[in-house]
C-alpha positions as CSV (number, residue, x, y, z in Angstrom):
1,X,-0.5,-19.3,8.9
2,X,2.3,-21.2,9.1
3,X,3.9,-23.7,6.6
4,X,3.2,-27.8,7.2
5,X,6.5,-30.0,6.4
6,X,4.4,-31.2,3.0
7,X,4.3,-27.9,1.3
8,X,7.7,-26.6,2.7
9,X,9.1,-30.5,1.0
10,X,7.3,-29.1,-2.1
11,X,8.5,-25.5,-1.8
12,X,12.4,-27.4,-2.0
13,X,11.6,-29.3,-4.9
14,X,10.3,-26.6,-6.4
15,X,12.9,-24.7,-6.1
16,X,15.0,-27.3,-7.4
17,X,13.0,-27.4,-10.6
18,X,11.0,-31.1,-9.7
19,X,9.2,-31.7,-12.1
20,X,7.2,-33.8,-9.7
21,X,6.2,-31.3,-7.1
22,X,5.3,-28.6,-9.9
23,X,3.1,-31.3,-11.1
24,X,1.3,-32.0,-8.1
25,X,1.1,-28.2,-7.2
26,X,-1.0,-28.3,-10.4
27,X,-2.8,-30.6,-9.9
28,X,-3.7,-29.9,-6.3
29,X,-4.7,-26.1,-7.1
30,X,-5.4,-25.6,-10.6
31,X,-9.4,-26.2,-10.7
32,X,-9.6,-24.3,-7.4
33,X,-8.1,-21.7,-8.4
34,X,-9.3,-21.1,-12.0
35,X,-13.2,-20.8,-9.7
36,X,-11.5,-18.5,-7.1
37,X,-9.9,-16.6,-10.3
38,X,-13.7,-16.8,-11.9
39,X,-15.6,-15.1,-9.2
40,X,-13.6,-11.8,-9.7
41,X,-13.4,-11.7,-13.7
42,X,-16.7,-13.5,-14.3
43,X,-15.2,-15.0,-17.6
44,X,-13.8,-18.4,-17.4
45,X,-11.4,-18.3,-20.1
46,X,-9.4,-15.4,-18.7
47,X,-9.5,-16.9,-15.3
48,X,-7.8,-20.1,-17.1
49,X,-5.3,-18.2,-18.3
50,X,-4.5,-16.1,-15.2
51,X,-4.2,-19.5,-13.2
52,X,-2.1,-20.8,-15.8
53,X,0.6,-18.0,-16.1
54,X,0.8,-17.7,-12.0
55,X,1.9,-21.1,-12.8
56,X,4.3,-20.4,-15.6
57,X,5.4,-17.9,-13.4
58,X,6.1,-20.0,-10.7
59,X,8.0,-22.2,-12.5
60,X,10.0,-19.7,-14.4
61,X,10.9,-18.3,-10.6
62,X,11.1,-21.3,-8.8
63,X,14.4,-21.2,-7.7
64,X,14.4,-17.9,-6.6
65,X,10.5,-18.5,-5.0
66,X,10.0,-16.6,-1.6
67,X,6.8,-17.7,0.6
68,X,6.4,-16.8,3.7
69,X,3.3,-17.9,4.7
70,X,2.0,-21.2,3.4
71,X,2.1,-22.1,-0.1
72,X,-1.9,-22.0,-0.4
73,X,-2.1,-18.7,0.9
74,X,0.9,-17.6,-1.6
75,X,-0.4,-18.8,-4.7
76,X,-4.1,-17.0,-3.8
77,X,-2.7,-14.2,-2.4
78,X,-0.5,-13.7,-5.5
79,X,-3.9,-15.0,-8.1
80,X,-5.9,-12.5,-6.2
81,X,-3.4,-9.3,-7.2
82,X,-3.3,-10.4,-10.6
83,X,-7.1,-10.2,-10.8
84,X,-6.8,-7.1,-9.2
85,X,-4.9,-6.2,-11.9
86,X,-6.7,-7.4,-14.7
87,X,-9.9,-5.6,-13.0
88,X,-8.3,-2.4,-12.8
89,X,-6.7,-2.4,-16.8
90,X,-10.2,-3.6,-17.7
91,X,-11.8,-1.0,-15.9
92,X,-9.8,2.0,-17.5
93,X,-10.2,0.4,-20.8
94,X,-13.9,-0.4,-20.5
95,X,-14.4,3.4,-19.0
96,X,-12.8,4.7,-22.5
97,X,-14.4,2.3,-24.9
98,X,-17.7,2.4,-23.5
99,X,-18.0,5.8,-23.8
100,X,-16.6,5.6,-27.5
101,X,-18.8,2.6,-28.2
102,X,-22.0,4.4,-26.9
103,X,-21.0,7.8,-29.0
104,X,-20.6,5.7,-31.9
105,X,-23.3,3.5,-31.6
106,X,-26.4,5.3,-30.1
107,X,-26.1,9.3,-31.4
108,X,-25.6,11.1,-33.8
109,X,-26.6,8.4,-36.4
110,X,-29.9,10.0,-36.8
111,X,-27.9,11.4,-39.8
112,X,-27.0,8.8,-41.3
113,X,-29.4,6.4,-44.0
114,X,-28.3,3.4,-42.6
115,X,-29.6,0.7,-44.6
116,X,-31.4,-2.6,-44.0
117,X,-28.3,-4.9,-44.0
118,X,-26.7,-2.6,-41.0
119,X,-29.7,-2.6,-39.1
120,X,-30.0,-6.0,-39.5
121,X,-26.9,-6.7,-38.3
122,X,-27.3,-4.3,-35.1
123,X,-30.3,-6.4,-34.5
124,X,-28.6,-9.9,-35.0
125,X,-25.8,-8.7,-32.6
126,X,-28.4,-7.2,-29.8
127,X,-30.3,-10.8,-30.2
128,X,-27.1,-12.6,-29.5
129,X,-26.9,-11.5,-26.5
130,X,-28.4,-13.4,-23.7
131,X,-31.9,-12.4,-22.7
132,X,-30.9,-10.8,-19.5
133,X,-28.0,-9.1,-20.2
134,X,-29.9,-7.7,-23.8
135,X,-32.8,-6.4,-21.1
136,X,-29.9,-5.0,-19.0
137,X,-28.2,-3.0,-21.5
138,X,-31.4,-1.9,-23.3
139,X,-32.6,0.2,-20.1
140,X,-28.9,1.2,-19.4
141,X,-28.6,2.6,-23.2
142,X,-32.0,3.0,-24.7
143,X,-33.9,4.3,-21.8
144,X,-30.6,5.9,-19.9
145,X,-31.1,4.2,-16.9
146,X,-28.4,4.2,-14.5
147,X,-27.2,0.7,-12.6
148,X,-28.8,1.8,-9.0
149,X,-32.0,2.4,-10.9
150,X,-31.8,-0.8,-13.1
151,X,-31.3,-2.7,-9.6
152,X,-34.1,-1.5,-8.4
153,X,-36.5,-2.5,-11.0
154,X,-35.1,-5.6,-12.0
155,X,-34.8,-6.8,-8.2
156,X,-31.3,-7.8,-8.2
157,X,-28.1,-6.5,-7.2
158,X,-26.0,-3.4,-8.7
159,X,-22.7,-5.1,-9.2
160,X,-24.7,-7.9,-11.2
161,X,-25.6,-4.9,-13.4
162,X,-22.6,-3.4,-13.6
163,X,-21.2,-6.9,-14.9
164,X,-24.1,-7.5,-17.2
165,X,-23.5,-3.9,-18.7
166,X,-19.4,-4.8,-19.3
167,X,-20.6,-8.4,-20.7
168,X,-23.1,-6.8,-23.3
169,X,-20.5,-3.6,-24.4
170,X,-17.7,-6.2,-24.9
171,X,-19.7,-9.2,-26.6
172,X,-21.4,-5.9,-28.8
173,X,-17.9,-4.4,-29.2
174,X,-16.8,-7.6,-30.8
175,X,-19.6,-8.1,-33.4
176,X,-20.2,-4.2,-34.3
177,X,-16.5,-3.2,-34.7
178,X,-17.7,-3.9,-38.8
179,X,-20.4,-1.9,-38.5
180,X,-19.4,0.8,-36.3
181,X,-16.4,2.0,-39.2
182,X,-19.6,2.0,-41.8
183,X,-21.5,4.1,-39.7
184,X,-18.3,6.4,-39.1
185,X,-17.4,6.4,-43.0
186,X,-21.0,7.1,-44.0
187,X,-20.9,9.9,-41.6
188,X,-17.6,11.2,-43.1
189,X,-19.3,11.2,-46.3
């Protein structure tokens, strides 16, 4: 894949800081990019972001910008590592803190007298959750289920579950964190 005289014209003005061309790069990639970005994160706001610091990026280093291919293929190829990237750092930080968040959340609070307010709130926080992704994480957590068996039953595929499951522990993460240090201090106690 070669580059056309259009994008190698806008690879020089870019590289001569034109305002114009950068503008037009935007404009010609941005959506597509933010839904190529979007089918690897599955979160729409990150993906925005990612596009949109390639593109700082790219305009921070446009004079020093090396593409040998054509410029489409450059700015996907380069969107594409950075998912990669945030995929990976997600990964080794969901890995941790789902662990932690089970621990905390699902045992050892047998012990505990946790009142009526906190279990209201657990509830509240497992209701927000939309009605598949609460089913999803119910059999994975509740029941112990793993994602290949949850596939199974639910008739769709294991990556979808595996997503589901990262979508629940991060949206629960968010609204427990609260709760989570009560439980810890009334187990201190």
């Amino acid at each position: 894949m070669y580059m056309e005289d259009k994008e190698i014209d806008i690879l020089i003005r870019l590289q001569k800081r034109d305002r114009e061309a950068f503008r037009f790069l935007y404009e010609q990639y941005f959506a597509k990019m933010v839904l190529f970005a979007e089918s690897y994160l599955y979160d729409e706001e990150e993906a925005k972001d990612l596009v949109q610091d390639l593109f700082f990026y790219i305009w921070d280093h446009a004079k020093t910008l090396q593409v040998m291919t054509s410029l489409k293929a450059y700015l996907y190829t380069s969107l594409r590592n950075r998912c990669l990237n945030v995929l990976r750092d997600r990964k080794i930080r969901d890995e941790h803190n789902d662990k932690l968040f089970e621990a905390q959340l699902f045992s050892g609070t047998e012990d505990v007298v946790i009142d009526e307010e906190v279990q209201r709130r657990l509830q509240e926080a497992l209701d927000s959750l939309p009605d598949r992704c609460k089913e999803i994480i119910l059999l994975k957590v509740v029941e112990g289920k793993k994602n290949r068996e949850i596939a199974e039953q639910l008739d769709i595929a294991e990556t979808t579950v595996k997503t589901q499951v990262q979508r629940a522990y991060r949206m629960l993460r968010e609204k427990l964190v609260p709760i989570l240090l009560l439980i810890e201090w009334l187990q201190q106690g």
